[in-house]
C-alpha positions in Angstrom: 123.1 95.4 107.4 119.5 95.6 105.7 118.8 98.1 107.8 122.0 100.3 107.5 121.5 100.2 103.7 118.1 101.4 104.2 119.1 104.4 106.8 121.7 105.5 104.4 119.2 105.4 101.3 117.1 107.8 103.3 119.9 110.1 103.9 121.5 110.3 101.3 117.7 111.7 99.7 116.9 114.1 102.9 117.7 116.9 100.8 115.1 115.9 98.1 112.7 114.5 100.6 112.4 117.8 102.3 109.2 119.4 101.9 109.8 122.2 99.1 107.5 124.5 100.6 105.2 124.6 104.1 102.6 125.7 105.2 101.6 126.7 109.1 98.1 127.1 110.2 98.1 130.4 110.2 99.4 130.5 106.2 96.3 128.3 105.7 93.4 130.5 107.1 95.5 133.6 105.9 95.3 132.4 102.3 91.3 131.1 102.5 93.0 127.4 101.8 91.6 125.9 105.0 88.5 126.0 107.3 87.9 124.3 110.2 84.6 123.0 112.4 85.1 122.1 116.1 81.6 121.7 116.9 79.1 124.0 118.3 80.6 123.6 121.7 84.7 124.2 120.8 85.7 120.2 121.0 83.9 117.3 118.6 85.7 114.5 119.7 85.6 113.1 116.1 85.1 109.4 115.5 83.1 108.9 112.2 83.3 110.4 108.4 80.7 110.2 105.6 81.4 113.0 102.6 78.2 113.0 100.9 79.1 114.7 97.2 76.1 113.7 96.1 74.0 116.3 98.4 76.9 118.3 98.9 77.1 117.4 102.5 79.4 116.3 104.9 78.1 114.2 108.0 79.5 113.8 111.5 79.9 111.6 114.5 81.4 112.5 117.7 80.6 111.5 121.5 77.3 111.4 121.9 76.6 113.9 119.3 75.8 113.9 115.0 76.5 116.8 112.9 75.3 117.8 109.2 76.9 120.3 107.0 76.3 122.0 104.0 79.2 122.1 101.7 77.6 125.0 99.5 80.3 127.6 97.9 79.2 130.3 100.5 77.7 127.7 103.2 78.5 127.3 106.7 75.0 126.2 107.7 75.1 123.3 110.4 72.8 121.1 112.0 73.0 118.9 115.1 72.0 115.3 116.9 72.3 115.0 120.5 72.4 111.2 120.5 73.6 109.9 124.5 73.3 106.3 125.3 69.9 104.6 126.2 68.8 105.3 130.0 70.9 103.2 132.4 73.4 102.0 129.7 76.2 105.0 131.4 75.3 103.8 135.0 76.3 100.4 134.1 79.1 100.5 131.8 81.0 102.8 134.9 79.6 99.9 137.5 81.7 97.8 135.2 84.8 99.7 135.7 85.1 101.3 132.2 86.1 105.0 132.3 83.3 107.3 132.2 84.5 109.7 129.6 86.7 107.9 127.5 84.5 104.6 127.3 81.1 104.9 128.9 79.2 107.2 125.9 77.7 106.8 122.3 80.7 107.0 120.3 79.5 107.4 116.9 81.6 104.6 114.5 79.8 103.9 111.8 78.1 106.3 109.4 76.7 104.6 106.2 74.4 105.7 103.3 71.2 103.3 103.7 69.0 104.8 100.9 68.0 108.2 99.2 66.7 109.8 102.3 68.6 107.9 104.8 71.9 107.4 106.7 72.4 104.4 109.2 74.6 105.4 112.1 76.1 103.5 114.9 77.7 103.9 118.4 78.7 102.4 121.3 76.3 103.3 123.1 78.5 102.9 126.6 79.4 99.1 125.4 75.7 98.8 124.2 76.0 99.2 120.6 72.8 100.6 119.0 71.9 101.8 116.1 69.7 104.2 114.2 68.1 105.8 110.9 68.9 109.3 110.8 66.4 111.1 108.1 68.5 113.8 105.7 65.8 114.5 103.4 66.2 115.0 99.3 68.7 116.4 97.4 68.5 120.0 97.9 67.5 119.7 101.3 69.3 120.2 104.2 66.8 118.0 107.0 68.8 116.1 109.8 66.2 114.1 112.4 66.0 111.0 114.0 63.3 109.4 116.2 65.4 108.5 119.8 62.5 105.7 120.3 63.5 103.7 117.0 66.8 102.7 118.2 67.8 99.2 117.1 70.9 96.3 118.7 73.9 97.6 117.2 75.3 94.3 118.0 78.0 92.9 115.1 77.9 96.3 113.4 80.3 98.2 115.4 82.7 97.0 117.9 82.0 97.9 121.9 84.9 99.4 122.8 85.6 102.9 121.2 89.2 102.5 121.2 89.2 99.2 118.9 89.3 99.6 115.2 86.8 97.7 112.8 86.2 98.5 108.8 82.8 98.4 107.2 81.4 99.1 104.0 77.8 98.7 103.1 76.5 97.6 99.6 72.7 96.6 98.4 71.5 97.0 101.6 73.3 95.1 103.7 76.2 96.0 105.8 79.5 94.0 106.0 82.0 94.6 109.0 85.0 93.4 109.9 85.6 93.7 114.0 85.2 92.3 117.6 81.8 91.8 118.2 81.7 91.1 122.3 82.2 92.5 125.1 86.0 91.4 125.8 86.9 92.5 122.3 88.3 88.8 121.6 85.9 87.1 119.6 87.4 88.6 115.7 84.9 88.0 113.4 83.5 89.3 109.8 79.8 90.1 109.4 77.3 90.4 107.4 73.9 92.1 108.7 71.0 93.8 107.4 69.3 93.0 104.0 67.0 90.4 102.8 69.8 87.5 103.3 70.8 85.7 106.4 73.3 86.6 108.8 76.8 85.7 108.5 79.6 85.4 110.0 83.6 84.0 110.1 84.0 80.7 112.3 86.0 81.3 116.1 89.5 79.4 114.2 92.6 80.9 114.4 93.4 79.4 111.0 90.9 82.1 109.9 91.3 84.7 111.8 94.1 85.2 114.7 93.8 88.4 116.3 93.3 90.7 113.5 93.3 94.1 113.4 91.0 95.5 110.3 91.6 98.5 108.2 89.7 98.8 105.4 86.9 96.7 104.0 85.6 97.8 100.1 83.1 95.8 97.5 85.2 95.1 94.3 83.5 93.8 91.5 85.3 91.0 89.3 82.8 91.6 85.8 79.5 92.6 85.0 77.6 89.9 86.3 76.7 90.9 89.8 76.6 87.7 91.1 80.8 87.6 91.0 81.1 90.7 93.1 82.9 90.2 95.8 83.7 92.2 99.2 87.7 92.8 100.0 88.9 93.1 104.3 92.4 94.4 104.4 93.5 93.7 107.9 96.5 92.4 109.7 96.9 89.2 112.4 99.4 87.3 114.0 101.3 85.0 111.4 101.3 81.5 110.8 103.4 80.9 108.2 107.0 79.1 107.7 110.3 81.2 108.9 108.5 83.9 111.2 108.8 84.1 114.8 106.0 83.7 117.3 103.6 86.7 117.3 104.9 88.0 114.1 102.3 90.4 112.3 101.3 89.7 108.8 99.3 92.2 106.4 96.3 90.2 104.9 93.6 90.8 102.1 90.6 88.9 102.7 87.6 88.3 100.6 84.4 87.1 100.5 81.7 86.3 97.8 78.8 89.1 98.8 76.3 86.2 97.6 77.6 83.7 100.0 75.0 82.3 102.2 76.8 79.5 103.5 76.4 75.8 103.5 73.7 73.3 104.0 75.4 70.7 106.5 78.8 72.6 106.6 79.6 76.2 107.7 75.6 76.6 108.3 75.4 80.2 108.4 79.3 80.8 108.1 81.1 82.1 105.4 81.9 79.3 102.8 83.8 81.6 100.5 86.5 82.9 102.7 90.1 82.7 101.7 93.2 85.6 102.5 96.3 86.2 101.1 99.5 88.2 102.4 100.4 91.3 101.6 103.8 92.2 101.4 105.3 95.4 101.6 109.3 95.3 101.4 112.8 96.9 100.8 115.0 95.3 98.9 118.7 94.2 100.6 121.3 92.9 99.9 122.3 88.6 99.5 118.1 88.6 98.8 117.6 89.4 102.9 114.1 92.4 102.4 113.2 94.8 105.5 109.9 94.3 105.5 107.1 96.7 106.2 104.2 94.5 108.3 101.8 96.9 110.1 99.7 97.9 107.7 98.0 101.7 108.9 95.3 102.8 106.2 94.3 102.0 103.1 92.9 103.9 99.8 91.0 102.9 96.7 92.1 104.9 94.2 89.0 104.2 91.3 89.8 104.3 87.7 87.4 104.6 84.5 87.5 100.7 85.0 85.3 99.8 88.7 86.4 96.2 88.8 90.4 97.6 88.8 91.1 100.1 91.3 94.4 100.7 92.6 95.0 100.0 96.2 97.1 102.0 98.0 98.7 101.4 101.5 100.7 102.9 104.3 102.6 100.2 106.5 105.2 100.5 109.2 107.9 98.7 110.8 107.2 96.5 114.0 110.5 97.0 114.9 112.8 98.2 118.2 116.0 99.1 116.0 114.3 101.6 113.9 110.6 103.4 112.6 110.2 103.4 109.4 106.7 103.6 107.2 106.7 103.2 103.3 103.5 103.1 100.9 103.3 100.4 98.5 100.4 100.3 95.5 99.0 97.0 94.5 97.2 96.1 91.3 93.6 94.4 91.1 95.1 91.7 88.9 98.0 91.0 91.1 95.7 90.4 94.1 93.1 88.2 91.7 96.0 86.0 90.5 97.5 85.7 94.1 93.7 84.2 95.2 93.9 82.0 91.7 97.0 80.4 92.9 98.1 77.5 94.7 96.5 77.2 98.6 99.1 77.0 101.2 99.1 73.3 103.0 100.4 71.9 106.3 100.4 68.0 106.5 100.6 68.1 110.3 102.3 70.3 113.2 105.6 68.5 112.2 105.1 69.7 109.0 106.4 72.6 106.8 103.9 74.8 105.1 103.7 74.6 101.7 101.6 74.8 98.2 99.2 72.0 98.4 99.6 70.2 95.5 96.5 67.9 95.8 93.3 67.3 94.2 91.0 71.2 94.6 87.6 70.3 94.4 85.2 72.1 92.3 83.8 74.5 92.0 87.1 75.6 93.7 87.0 77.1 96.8 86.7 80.8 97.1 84.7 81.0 94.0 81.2 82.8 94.0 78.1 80.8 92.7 77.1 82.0 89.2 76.6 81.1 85.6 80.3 80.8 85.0 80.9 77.9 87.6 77.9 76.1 85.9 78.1 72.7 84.2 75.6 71.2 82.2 73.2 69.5 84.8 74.7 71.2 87.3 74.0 74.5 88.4 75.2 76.4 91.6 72.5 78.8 92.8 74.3 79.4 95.8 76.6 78.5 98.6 74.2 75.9 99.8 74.2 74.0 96.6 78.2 73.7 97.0 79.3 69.8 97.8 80.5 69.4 101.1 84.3 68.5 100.0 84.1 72.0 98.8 83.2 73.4 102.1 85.5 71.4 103.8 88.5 72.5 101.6 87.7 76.0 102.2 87.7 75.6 106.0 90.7 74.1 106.2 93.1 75.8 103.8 91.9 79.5 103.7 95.3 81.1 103.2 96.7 81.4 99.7 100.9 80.1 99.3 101.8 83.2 96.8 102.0 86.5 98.5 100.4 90.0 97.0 103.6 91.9 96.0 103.1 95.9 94.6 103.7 97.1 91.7 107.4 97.1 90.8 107.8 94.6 93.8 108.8 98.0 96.0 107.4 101.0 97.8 106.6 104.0 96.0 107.4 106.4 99.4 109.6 105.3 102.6 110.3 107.2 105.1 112.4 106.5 108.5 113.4 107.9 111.5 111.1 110.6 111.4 109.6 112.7 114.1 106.1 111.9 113.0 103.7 109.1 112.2 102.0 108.2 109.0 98.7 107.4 109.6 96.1 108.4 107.0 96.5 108.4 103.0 94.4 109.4 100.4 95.1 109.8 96.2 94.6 112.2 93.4 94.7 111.0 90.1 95.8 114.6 88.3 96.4 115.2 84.4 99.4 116.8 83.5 101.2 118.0 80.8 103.2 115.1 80.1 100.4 112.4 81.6 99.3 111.5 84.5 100.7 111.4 88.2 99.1 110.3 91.2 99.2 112.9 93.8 99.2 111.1 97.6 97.8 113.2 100.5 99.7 111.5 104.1 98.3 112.8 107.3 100.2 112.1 110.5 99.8 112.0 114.1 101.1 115.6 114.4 97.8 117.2 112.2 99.6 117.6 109.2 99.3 116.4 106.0 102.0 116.0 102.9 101.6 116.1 99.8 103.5 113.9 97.8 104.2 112.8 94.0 106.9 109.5 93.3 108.3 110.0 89.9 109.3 106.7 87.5 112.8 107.4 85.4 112.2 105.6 82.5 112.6 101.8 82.8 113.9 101.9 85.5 112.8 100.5 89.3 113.7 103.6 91.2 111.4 105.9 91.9 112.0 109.7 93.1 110.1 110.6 95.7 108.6 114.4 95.8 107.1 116.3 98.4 105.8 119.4 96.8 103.8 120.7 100.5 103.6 120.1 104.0 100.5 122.1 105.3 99.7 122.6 109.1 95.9 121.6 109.0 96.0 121.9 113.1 97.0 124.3 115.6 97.7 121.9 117.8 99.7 119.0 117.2 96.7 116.2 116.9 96.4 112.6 115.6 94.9 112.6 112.2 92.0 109.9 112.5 90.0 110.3 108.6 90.9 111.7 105.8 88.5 112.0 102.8 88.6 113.7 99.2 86.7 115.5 97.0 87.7 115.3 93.5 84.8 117.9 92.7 85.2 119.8 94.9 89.3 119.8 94.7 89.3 119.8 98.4 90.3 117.5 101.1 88.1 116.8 104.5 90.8 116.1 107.5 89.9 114.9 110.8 91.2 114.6 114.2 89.6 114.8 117.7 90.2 118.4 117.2 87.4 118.7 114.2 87.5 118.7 110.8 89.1 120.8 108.6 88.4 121.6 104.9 91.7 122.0 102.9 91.8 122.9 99.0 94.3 120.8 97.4 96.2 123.6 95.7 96.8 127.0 95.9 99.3 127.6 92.5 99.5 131.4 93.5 101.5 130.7 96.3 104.6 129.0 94.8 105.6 132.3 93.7 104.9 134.7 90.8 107.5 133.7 88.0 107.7 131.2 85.8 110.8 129.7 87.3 109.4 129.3 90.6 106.3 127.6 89.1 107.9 125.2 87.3 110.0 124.4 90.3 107.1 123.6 92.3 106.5 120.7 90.1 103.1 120.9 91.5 100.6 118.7 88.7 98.1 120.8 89.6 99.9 124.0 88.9 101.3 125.5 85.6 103.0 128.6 84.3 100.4 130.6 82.2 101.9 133.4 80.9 101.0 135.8 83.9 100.7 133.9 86.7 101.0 130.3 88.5 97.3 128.8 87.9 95.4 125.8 87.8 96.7 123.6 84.9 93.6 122.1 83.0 94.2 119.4 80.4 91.3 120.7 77.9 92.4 124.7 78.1 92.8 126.1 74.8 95.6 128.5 76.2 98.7 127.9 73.8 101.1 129.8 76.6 101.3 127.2 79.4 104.7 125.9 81.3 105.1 122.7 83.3 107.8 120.4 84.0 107.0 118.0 86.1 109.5 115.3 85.6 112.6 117.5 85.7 111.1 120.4 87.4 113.7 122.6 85.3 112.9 126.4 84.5 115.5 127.3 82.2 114.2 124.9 79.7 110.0 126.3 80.4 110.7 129.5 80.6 113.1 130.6 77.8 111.4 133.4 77.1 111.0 135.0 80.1 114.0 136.5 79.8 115.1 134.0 82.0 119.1 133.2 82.5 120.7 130.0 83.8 121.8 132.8 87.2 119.0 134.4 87.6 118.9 137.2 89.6 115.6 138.2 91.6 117.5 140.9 94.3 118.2 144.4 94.8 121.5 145.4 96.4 121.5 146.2 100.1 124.2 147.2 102.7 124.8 145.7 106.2 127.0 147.4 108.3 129.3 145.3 111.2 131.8 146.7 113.8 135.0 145.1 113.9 135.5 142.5 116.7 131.6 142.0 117.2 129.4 139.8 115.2 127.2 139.8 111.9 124.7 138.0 110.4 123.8 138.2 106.6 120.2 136.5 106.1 119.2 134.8 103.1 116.4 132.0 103.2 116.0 130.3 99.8 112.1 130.0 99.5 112.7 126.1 98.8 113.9 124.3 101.9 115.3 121.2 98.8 117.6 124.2 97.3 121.4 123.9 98.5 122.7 127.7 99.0 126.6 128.5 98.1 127.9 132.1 99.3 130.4 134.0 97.1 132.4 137.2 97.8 133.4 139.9 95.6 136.4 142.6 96.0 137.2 144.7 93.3 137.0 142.4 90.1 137.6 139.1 91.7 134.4 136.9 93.3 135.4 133.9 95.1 133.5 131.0 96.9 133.2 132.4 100.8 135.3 129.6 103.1 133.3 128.4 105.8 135.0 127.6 109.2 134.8 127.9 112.7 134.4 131.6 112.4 132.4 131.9 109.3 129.6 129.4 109.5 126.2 129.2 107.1 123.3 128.4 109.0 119.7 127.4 107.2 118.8 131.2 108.0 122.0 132.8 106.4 126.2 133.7 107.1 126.6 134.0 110.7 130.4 136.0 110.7 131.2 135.2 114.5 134.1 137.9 114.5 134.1 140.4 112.3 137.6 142.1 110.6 138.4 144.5 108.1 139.3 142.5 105.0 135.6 141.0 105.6 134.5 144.0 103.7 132.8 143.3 100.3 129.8 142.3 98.3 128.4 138.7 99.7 126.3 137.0 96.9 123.7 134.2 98.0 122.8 132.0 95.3 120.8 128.8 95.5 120.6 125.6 92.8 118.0 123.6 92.4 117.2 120.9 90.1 120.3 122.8 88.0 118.7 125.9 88.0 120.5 128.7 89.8 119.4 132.1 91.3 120.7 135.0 93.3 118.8 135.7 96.4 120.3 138.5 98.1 123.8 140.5 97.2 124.8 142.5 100.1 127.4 144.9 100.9 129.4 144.4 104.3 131.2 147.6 105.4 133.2 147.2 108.5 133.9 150.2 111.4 136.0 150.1 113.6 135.4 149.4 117.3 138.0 152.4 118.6 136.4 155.5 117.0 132.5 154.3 117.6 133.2 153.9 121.1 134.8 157.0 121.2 132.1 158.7 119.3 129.7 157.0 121.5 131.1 158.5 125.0 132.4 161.9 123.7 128.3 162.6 122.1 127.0 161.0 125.1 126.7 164.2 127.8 125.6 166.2 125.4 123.0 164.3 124.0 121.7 163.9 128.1 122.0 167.3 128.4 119.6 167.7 125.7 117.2 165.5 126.4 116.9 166.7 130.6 114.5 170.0 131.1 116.3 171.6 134.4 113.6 173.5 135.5 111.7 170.7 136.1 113.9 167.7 136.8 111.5 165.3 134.2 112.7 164.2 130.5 111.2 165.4 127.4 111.0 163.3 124.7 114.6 163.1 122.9 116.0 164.0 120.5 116.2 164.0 116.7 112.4 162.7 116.9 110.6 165.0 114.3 107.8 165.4 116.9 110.1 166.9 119.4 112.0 169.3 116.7 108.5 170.5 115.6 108.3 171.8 119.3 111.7 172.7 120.1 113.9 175.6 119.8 116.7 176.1 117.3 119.4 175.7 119.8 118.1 172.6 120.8 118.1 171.0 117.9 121.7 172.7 117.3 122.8 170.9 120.2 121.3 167.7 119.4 123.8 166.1 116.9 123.8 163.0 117.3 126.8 160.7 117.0 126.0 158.4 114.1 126.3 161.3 111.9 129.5 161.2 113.1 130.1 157.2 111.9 128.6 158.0 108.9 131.2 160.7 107.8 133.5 157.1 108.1 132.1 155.6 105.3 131.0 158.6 103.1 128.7 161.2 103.5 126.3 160.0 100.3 124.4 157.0 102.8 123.7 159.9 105.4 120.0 160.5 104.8 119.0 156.9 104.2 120.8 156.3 107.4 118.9 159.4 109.4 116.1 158.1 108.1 116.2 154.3 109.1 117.2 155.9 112.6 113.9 157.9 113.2 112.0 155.3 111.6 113.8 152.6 115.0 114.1 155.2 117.3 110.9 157.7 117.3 108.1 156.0 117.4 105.2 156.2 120.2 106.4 153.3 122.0 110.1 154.3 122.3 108.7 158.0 123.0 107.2 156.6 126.1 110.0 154.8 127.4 112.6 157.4 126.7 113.4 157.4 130.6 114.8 153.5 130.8 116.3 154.1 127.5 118.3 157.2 128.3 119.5 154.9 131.4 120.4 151.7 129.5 122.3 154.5 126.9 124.3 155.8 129.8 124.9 152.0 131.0 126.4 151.4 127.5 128.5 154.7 127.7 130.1 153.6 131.1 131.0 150.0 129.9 132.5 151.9 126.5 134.8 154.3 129.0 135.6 150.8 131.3 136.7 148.6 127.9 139.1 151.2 126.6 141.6 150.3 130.0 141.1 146.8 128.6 142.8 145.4 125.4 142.2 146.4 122.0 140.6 142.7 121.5 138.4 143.2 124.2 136.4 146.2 123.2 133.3 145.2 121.6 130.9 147.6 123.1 129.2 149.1 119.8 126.4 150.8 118.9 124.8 146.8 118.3 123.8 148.0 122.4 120.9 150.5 121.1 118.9 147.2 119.9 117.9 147.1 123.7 115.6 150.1 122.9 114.0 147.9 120.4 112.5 146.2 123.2 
């Protein structure tokens, strides 16, 4: 039931969910939106991301290989790092079994500012982790060396195996990872490495940690005194909680106190301020029954003016055979705070049932970081080791929290289901508007695109409408996006795959369109109307002239003035000819794939909805007319409606002949137009005729005796269409290409001309040979 509620929910929005306008790869280089870098040698094999904004640089890690590049205006400088694993370390990662190009090189994993001049990287170094200091110079500077002797145990810092996923961020010189730090990829541990401190790590206890996967790891300050700041691991493991089946997945936030150094007699060298909370991500369903969203697949910060309250944003999917689904959910700082202030979640015994343990905490309470606050008169808490032993005990035993993280509005901002793609990647725009502020989500998949996507609150209301304004194309090839990182000044986004890495801007207003109306139906945040053209909306312009509607996305209400009605009508008239019997198409593609398209008819003074059946059928691409009659004739209006504004795409005139007389203009014109065309003296072809390069050369007679026979159909329909008709002819029929294959097409005319003579001893129903048989000479 849950999840028939949720299937329908998502189709009964497809229309809206559609993307209003993509963009292919070849749209993207065409418009100078995208760029791409594959590597000096055509394949990168991507595995590691650091954007630098700070020198303007973007830094690279593939197999067995570092990149630097300049991120100037006019800039495609590059520089490269050969970095292979130490001698020997190949040879005996293959003697082990592994595969020797998918698991037995330096896969770069870890790229990490350590100071002003230097980065710390990490590999794998063929399931010999190492490390090293790679020098990139000052500001300005564009110097990318390292020393191959100073190579140090990458141990704990990033995970053997190039395949398994870890999360690291690094803060005050030391480096905190969460992964599998052995050789089997089973001991799951967080870390703490470098610095001035001692090394730490999570105790081997499933209560801790049970198989966890990590995503994302981030340091989140709670105020201004530094000793409170703490570092956040959003992973997921297997569940251990009431109600859930065995080997059920749970999403988890994790923290730990970044001053933690342990305990004295307890946890010696173990984390003593470890404690996790869930993380739910959920539908709503009916009788109180959610479908819940447990995978969780990447996770942004999206920072605010205010460091210590970033909003956390998440893609999850389902971990279910019935159906895929994936949703994004947001979560607040203060929701996750109050969720790790709460009640700890107890189990008396394995005959138990979990619950809130509503014992004696002891203080300072677990989970807490040593600092003034936590202070009491005579007794002070420098640090972990000063903690009583009943704290560290506590903490050990009850690390998980009973109250769940929920998101904002207790729902997802974005599902999707049944989709032919993944989500796998998501990063967030915080854009100014003209009527505030929206939050514009980039999603890449594992098909190298990437959407762009705004969710829209009515009001008071729960519901949110979910936008999305692009789909772009970022790849030629269909490839698994692996990192995806932003540039707010740069208004750019840096998308990679094992492809490369491709620079995208985030907007392009120019190409919604060039009308107000089309602008305002983007409802792009970026984009708005400025009088001339679709631009860049900027919040501190002094230009008075500036339409947006982002909310409604409604033109008629923006663009009043521009002379703009509620049908607006964008087309010129055109007329499409169709031979009775035979079908015809009438094309019209709305420029929004999220526009619904209606198609009227109009004879004389009355205009009438066209009735669609098995013989008249509107197709995404137009009217497909399977077989065509007489009283088809008249003026076909395609109109599209969106967000209650309508336009007229394309008006077109259907005139109708009839089959009989073109195939008997077609066999009684066909001798002599071969007799034309054959030189007897010589037995060859010359080119044919009415080609203006042939009359140029030929004699009066010939062209005399070269009238052809749709001058003849024309004189049907009235003589005033003739020249635009002659003209489109020679324009299809005479050009170098056709000249040059005037022999096959003189016999596939003649072929025509026989099957004409043999379908007049057929019915009159039958005959539906038609000049439609010269768009074989288009070939």
């Amino acid at each position: 039931m849950i999840l028939v509620a949720l299937l329908v929910a998502t189709v009964s929005s497809t229309k809206l969910n559609v993307p209003r306008l993509r963009l292919s790869y070849k749209d993207l280089l065409s418009t100078n939106r995208s760029s791409i870098f594959s590597g000096h040698h055509g394949q990168l094999s991507l595995t590691a991301v650091f954007l630098d904004e700070y020198r303007d640089r973007l830094f690279l890690g593939g197999q067995d290989i570092l990149y630097s590049l300049m991120l100037g205006p006019a800039s495609s400088e590059s520089k490269e790092i050969s970095w292979p694993p130490l001698p020997g370390n190949r040879e005996d990662c293959i003697q082990t079994g592994k595969e020797t190009q998918t698991e037995c090189a330096n896969f770069v994993r870890l790229l990490q500012p350590y100071n002003r001049t230097h980065l710390l990287a990490c590999g794998t170094g063929a399931f010999q982790p190492m490390c090293a200091f790679i020098y990139v110079g000052h500001r300005g500077e564009h110097v990318f060396t390292m020393d191959p002797t100073n190579v140090e145990n990458g141990r704990g810092k990033v995970p053997h195996d190039p395949s398994l996923p870890f999360a690291s961020t690094f803060s005050g010189g030391e480096l905190y990872t969460g992964l599998t730090a052995d050789f089997l990829g089973r001991d799951s541990v967080i870390f703490r490495s470098m610095g001035g401190r001692s090394t730490m790590r999570t105790e081997t206890d499933q209560k801790l940690l049970h198989d966890p996967k990590f995503i994302a790891a981030h340091l989140i300050p709670d105020n201004d005194d530094k000793d409170n700041d703490k570092v956040y691991f959003f992973f997921t493991e297997k569940a251990t909680e009431p109600g859930d089946r065995e080997g059920a997945i749970h999403t988890r936030v994790g923290r730990v106190c970044a001053n933690d150094v342990g305990g004295q007699r307890v946890l010696v060298n173990k984390w003593s301020t470890f404690i996790k909370a869930r993380l739910v991500c959920s539908v709503p369903g009916p009788h109180g029954i959610d479908t819940h969203f447990n995978q969780l697949e990447d996770v942004f910060l999206l920072r605010t003016k205010d460091e210590r309250n970033p909003d956390v944003y998440a893609i999850f999917s389902t971990i279910s055979n019935v159906f895929q689904g994936f949703a994004v959910c947001v979560y607040r700082m203060a929701d996750i705070r109050e969720a790790f202030n709460g009640p700890f979640a107890h189990k008396e015994g394995p005959d138990y049932q979990w619950g809130a343990y509503e014992g004696r905490v002891p203080y300072p309470r677990p989970g807490v970081c040593p600092s003034k606050i936590i202070n009491q008169p005579g007794r002070e808490f420098g640090s972990t080791k000063d903690f009583p032993d009943s704290v560290l005990q506590f903490a050990r035993s009850h690390p998980l929290m009973w109250r769940p993280v929920y998101p904002a509005l207790r729902q997802p901002v974005l599902v999707k289901a049944n989709i032919p793609y993944k989500l796998k990647q998501i990063v967030v725009d915080r854009v100014e508007a003209e009527d505030g502020q929206y939050d514009v989500m980039f999603i890449g998949t594992d098909v190298g695109t990437v959407l762009k996507v705004i969710a829209l609150h009515s009001g008071n209301s729960l519901e949110t409408e979910e936008v999305t304004l692009e789909e772009l194309q970022v790849f030629k090839v269909p490839t698994p996006i692996t990192s995806m990182d932003i540039s707010v000044k740069r208004q750019a986004l840096f998308v990679g795959s094992p492809a490369g890495v491709a620079q995208v801007k985030l907007h392009r207003c120019e190409t919604y369109g060039k009308a107000c109306a089309e602008c305002c139906l983007a409802r792009d945040p970026y984009c708005a109307w400025d009088g001339s053209l679709c631009a860049r909306y900027t919040a501190n312009s002094k230009r008075r002239y500036r339409r947006q509607d982002i909310r409604h996305g409604n033109p008629v209400l923006q663009c009043v003035d521009q002379n703009l009605s509620e049908d607006f009508d964008v087309t010129e008239d055109r007329v499409v000819y169709g031979t009775e019997n035979n079908s015809t198409f009438l094309e019209c593609v709305p420029r929004s794939p999220q526009a619904t398209v209606t198609w009227l008819v109009q004879r004389d003074d009355h205009k009438e909805e066209v009735t669609l059946d098995e013989r008249v059928m509107s197709t995404e691409q137009g009217l497909l007319i399977r077989r065509l009659f007489r009283p088809d004739e008249g003026v076909y209006i395609c109109r599209s409606r969106e967000h209650g504004f309508t336009q007229t795409l394309a008006r077109l005139t259907l005139e109708v002949l009839q089959g009989e007389t073109v195939d008997e203009l077609m066999a009684r014109d066909a001798a002599g137009l071969s007799d034309s065309f054959k030189d007897r003296s010589t037995g060859s072809y010359r080119p044919w005729m009415p080609c203006s390069a042939y009359s140029r050369g030929g004699s009066s007679s010939q062209i005399g005796q070269s009238r052809t026979w749709f001058k003849d159909i024309m004189q049907l329909i009235g003589p005033s269409n003739l020249p635009h008709v002659e003209e489109y002819c020679e324009r299809m029929w005479c050009n170098d290409k056709l000249r040059r294959k005037h022999k096959s097409m003189l016999e596939k005319y003649r072929q025509a001309q026989e099957s004409a003579r043999k379908t007049r001893s057929k019915s009159s129903g039958e005959r539906n040979r038609t000049p439609r048989d010269l768009s074989a000479w288009e070939e």
